[in-house]
N, C-alpha and C positions, 0 to 999 in steps of 0.2 A: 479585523481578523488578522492575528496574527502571520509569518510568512509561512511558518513548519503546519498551522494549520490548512492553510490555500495548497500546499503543496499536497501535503496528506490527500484531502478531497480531489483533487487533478490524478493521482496516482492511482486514487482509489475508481475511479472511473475509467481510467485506462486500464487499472487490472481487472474487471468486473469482466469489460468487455472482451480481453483476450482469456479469461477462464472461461467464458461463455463458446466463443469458437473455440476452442480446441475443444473442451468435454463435447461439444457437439458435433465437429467434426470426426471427433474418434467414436463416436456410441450413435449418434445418428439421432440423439433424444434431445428435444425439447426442454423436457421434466428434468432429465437429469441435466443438462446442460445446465438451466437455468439456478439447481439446487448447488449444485459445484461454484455458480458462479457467485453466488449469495454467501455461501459459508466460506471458501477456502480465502478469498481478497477481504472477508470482514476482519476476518483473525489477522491474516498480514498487515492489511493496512492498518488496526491498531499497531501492532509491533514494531511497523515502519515511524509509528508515529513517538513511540516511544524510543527508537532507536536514534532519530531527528534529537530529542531531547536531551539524553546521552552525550549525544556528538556537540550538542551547543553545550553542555555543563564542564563534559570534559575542554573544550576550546575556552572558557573563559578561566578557565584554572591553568592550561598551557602557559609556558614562559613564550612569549613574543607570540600570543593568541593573534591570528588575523594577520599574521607574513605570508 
């Protein structure tokens, strides 16, 4: 598995869990804690994941990539 993938997965677990406390800390709900915490880090962590991708396309196209 590549490294932007293991990172993605690591990220996406640590943001699951902090969308999880705070929507539930701020509303007091279970239901909703847990629905914030499913939708709002699914959509990021793709974009995170694609944004990973971006930054390695842009860095091998860079002059002096990897200083």
């Amino acid at each position: 598995m590549s490294q932007a993938k293991i990172k993605t997965l690591t990220f996406a677990a640590v943001h699951f869990s902090v969308a999880f406390a705070v929507t539930f800390l701020l509303t007091g709900s279970w239901v909703l804690g847990g629905l914030i915490a499913m939708i709002e880090p699914a959509v990021n962590t793709l974009a995170y994941f694609f944004h990973e991708k971006a930054w390695e396309a842009f860095g091998r196209r860079a002059p002096g990539a990897g200083a």
